[in-house]
Structures are given as C-alpha cells and as structure tokens.
N, CA, C and O of each residue as an XYZ file, in Angstrom:
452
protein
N      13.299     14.853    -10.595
C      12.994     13.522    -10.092
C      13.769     13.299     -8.810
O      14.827     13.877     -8.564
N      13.217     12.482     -8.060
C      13.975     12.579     -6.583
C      14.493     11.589     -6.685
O      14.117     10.618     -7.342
N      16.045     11.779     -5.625
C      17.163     10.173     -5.578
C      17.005      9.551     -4.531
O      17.526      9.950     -3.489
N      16.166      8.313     -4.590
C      15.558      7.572     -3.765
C      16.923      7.296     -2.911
O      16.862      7.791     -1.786
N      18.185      6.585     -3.214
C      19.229      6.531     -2.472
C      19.784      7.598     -1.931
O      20.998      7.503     -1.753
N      19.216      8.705     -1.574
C      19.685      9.754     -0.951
C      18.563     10.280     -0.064
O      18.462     11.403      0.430
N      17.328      8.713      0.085
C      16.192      9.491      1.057
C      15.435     10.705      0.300
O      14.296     10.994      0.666
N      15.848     11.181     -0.400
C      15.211     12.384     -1.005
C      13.741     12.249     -1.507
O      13.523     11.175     -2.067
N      12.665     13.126     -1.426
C      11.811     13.496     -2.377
C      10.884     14.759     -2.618
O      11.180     15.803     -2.038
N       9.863     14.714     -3.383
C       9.499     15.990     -3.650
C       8.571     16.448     -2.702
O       7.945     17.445     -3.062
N       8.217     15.845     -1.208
C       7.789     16.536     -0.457
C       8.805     16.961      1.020
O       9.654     16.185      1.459
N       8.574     18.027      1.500
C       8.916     19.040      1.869
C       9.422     17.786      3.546
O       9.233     18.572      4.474
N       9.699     16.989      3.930
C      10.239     16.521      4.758
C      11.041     15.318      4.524
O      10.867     14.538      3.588
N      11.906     15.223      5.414
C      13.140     14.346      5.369
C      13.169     13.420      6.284
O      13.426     13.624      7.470
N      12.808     11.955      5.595
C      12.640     10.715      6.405
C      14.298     10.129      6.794
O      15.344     10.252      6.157
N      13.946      9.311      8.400
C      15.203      9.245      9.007
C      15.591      7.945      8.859
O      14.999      7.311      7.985
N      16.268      7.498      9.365
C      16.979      5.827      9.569
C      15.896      5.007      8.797
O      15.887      5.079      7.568
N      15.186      4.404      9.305
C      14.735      2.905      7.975
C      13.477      3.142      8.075
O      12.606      2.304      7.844
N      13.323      4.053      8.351
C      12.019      5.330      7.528
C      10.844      4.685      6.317
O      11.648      4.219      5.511
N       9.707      4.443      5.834
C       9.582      4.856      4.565
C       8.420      5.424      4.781
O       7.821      5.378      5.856
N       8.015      6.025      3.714
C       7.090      6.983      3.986
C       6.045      6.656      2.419
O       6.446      6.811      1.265
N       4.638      6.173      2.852
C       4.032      5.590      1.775
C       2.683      5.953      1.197
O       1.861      6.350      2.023
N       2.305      5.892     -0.049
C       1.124      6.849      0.251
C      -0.186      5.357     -0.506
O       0.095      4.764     -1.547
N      -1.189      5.125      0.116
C      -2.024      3.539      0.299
C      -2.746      3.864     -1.904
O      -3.108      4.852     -2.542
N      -2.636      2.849     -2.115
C      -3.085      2.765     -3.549
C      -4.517      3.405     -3.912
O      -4.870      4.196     -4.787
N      -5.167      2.760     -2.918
C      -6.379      2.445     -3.220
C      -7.035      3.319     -2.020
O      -6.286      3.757     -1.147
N      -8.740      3.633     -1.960
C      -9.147      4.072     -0.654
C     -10.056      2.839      0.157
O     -10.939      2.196     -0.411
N      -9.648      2.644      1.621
C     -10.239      1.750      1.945
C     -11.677      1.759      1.823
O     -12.386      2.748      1.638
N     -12.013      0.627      1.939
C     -13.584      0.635      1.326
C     -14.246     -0.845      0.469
O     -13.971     -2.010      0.759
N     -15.112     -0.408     -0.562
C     -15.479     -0.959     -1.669
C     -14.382     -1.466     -2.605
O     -13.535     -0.665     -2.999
N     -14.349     -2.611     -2.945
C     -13.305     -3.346     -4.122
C     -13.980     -4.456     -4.884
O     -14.930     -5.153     -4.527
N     -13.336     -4.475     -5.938
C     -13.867     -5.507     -7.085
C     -12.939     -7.013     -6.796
O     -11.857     -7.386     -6.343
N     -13.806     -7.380     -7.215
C     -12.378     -8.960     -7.083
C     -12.456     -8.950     -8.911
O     -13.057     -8.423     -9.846
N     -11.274    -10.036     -8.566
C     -11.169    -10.219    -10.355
C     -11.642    -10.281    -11.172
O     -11.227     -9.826    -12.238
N     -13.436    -11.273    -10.896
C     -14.118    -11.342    -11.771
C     -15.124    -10.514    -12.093
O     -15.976    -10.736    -12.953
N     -15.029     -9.472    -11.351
C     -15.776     -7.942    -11.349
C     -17.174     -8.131    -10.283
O     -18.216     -7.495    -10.439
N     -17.018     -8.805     -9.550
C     -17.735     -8.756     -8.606
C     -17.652     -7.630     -6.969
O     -17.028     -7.932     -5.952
N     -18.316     -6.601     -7.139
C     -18.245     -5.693     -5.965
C     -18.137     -6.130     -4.818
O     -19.081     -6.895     -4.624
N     -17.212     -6.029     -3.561
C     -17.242     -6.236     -2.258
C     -17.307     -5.254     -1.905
O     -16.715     -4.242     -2.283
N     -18.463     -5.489     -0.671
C     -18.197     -3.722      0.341
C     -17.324     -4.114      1.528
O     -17.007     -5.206      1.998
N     -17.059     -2.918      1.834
C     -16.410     -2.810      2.561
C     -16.715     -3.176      4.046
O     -15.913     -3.119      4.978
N     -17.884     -3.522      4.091
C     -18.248     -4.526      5.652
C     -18.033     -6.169      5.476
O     -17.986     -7.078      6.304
N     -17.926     -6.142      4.068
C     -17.604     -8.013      4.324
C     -16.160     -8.053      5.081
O     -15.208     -7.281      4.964
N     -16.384     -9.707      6.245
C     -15.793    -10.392      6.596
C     -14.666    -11.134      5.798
O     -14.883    -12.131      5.109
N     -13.353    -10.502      5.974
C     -12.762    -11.477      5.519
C     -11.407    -11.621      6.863
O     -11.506    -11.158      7.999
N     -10.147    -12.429      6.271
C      -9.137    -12.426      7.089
C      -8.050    -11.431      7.057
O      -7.981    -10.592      6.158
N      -7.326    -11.497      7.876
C      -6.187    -10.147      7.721
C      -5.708    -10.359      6.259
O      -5.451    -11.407      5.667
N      -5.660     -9.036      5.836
C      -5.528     -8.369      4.469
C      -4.579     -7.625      4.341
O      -4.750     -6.576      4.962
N      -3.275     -7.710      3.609
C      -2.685     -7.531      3.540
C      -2.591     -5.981      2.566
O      -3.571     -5.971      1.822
N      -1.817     -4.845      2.384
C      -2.406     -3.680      1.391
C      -0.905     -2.854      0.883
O       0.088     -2.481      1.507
N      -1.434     -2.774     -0.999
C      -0.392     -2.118     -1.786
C      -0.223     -1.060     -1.056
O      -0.904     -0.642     -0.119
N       0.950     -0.547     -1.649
C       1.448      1.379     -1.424
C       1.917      1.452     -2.587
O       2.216      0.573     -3.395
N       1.997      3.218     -2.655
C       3.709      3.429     -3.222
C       4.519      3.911     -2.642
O       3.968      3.901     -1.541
N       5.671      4.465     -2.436
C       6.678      4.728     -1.342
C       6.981      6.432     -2.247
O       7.050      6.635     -3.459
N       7.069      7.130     -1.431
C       7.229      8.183     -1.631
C       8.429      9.066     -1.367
O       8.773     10.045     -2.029
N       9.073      8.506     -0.176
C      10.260      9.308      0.357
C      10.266      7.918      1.477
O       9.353      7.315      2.040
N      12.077      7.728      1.477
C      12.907      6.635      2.373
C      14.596      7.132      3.284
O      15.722      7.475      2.924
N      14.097      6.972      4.190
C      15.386      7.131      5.036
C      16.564      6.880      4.718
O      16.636      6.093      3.774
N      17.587      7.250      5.148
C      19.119      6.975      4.534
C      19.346      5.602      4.782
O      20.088      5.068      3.958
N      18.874      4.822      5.766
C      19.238      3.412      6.000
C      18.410      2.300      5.550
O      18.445      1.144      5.971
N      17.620      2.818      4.591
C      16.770      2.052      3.671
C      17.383      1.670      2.741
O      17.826      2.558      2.012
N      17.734     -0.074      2.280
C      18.441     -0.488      1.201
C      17.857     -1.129      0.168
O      18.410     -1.335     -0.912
N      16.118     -1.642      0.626
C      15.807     -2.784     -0.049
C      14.423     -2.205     -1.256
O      13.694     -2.865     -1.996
N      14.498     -1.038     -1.061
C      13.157     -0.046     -1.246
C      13.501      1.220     -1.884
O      14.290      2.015     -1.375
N      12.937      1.399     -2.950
C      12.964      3.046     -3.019
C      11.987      3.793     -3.828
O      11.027      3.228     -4.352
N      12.272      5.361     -3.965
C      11.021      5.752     -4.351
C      10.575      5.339     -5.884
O      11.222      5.125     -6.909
N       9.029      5.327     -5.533
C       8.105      5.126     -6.381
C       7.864      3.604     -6.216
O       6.728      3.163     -6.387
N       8.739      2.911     -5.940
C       8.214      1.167     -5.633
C       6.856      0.898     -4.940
O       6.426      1.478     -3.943
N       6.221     -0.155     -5.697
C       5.350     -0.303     -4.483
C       5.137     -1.722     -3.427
O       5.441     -2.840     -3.844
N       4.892     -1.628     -2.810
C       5.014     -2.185     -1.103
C       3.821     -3.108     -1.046
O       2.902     -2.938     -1.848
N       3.777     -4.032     -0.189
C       3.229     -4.598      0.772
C       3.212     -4.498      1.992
O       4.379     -4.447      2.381
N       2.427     -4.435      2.914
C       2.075     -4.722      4.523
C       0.926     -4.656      5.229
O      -0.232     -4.542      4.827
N       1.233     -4.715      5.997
C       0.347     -4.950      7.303
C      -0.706     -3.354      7.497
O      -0.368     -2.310      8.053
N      -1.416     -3.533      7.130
C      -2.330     -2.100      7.336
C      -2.328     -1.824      8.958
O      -2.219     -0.688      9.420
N      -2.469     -3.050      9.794
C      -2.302     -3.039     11.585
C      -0.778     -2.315     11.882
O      -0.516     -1.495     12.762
N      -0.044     -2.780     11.051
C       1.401     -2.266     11.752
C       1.541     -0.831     10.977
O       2.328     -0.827     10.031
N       0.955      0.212     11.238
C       1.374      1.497     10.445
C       0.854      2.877     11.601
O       0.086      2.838     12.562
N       1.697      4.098     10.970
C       1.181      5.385     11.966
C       0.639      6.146     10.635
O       1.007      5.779      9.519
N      -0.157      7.105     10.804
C      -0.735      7.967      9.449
C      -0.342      9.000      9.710
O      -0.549      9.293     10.887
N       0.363     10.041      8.900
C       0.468     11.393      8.853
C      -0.017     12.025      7.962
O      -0.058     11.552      6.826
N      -0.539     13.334      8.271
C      -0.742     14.138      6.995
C      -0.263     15.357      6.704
O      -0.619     16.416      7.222
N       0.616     15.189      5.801
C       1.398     15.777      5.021
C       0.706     17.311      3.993
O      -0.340     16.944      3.458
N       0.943     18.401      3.733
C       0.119     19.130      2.907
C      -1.509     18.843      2.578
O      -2.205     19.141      1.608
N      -1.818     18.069      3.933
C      -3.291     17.801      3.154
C      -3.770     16.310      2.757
O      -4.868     15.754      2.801
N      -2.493     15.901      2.353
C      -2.931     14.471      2.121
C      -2.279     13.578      3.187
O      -1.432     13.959      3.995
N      -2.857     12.163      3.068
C      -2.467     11.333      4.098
C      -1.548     10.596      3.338
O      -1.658     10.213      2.173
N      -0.574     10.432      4.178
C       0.761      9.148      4.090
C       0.635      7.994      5.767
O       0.066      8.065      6.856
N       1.401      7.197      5.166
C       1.552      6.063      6.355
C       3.067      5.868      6.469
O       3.871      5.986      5.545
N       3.267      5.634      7.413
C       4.458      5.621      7.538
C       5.155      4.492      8.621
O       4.961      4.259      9.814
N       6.091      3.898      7.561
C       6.694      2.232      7.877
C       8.027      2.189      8.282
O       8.652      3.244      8.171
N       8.643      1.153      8.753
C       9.943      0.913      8.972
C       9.754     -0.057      8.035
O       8.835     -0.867      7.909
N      11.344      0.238      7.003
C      11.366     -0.747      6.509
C      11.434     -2.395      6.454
O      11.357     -3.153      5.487
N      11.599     -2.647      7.808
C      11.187     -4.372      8.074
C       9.644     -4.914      8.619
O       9.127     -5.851      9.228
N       9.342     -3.763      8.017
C       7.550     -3.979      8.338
C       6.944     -4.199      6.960
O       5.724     -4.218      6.794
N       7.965     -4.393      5.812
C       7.421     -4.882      4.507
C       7.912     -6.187      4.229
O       9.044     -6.649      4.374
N       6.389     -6.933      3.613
C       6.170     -7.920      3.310
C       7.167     -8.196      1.796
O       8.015     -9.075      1.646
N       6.645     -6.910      0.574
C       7.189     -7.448     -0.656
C       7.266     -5.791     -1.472
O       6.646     -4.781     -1.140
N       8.467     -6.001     -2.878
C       8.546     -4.727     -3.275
C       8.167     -5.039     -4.555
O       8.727     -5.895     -5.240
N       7.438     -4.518     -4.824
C       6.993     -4.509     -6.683
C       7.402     -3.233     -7.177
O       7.064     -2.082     -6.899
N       8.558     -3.939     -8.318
C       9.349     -3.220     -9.013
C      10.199     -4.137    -10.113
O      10.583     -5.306    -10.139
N      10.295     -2.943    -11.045
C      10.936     -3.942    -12.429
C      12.704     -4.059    -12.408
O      13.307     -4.487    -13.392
N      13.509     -3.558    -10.981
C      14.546     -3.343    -11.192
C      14.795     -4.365    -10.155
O      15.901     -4.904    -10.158
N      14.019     -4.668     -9.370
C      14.022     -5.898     -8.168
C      13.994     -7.409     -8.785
O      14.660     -8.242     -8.171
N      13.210     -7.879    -10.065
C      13.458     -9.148    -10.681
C      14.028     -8.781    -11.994
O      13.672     -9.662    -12.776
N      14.634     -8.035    -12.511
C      14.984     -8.158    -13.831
C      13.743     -8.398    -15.188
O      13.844     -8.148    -16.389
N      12.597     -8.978    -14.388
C      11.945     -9.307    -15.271
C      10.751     -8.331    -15.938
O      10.169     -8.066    -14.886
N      10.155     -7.771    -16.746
C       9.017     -7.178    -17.243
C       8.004     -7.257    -16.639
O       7.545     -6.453    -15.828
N       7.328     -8.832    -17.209
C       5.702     -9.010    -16.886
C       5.088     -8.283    -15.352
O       4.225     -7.405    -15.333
N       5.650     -8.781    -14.309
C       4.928     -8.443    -13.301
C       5.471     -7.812    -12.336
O       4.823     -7.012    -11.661
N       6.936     -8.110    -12.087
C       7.907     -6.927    -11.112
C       7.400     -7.171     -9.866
O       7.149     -6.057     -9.406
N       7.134     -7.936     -9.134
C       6.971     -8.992     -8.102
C       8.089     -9.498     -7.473
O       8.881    -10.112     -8.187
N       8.385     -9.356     -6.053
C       9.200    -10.220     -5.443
C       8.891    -10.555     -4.041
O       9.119    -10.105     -2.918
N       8.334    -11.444     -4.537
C       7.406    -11.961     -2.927
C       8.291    -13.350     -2.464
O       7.979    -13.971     -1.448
C-alpha cells in the first residue's frame, strides 16, 4: 500500500511540491441524474464541477492524500498519460473539496465541502 505522506505510490513516477496527481471517476459523457433519468452528454448546462481519486501527491501536499477523492474544476487541469492510462494533474489549491472518512470523523458521507 502506498504512504500518501511520503508522496509515494504504486505508479512508477514521483510527484513534486503541491503536486496531485488524479485519475477522473467517471468517463466524460452520458450521466444519470438521481432519479435515473439519462443526460447526454451535449446537454447545456453550467460549469460543472468533477469527482477524482488521487493517486500519487507531492511532498508539500498536506490537505489530501492517496486514494481520497477530490473535487475541481475540469477547466483548471493538464492530462497525462501514464502506462496507457490517463491521469490529470492538479495543484493542490486547485481543489474545491476532499471526500474522505478521516477528514470528518464521520461515516455516512465523508464530505468536507
């Protein structure tokens, strides 16, 4: 298992200063809303904000670590691809919120917006 406070993880590069390195939940596109209603991916809506999970974080990353997942700005990001797959890759003050159960203490939802 990799030590998120040591920047570390199980892919083969080493993120720097406030680094994170994230890989997007979902594929852009087609989505359901809650009540199971399909949206495509040409509807109009307003800036949209989009999950991650964080994969590997720089040594000067304090508020984040691996496996958490993220909020941001899909506009503010660079894409790399890594072995094949794509990652995005953030500074950490380019996140909105961290969902994680060690960030509220609490169970249900692990939310801290």
């Amino acid at each position: 298992m990799a030590d998120p406070r040591k920047g570390k993880s199980r892919l083969p590069v080493k993120m720097l200063h406030d680094r994170v390195l994230v890989s997007l939940d979902g594929e852009p596109g087609e989505r359901k809303s809650g009540g199971g209603i399909l949206i495509p991916a040409t509807a109009s809506i307003g800036k949209r904000l989009v999950w991650a999970h964080v994969v590997a974080t720089g040594p000067s990353v304090r508020q984040v670590e691996v496996d958490d997942r993220v909020l941001f700005d899909p506009e503010d990001r660079a894409e790399v691809e890594i072995q094949s797959k794509d990652y995005v890759l953030l500074r950490e003050r380019d996140l909105h919120a961290v969902a994680a159960h060690r960030v509220t203490g609490e169970e249900p939802t692990g939310l801290y917006l």
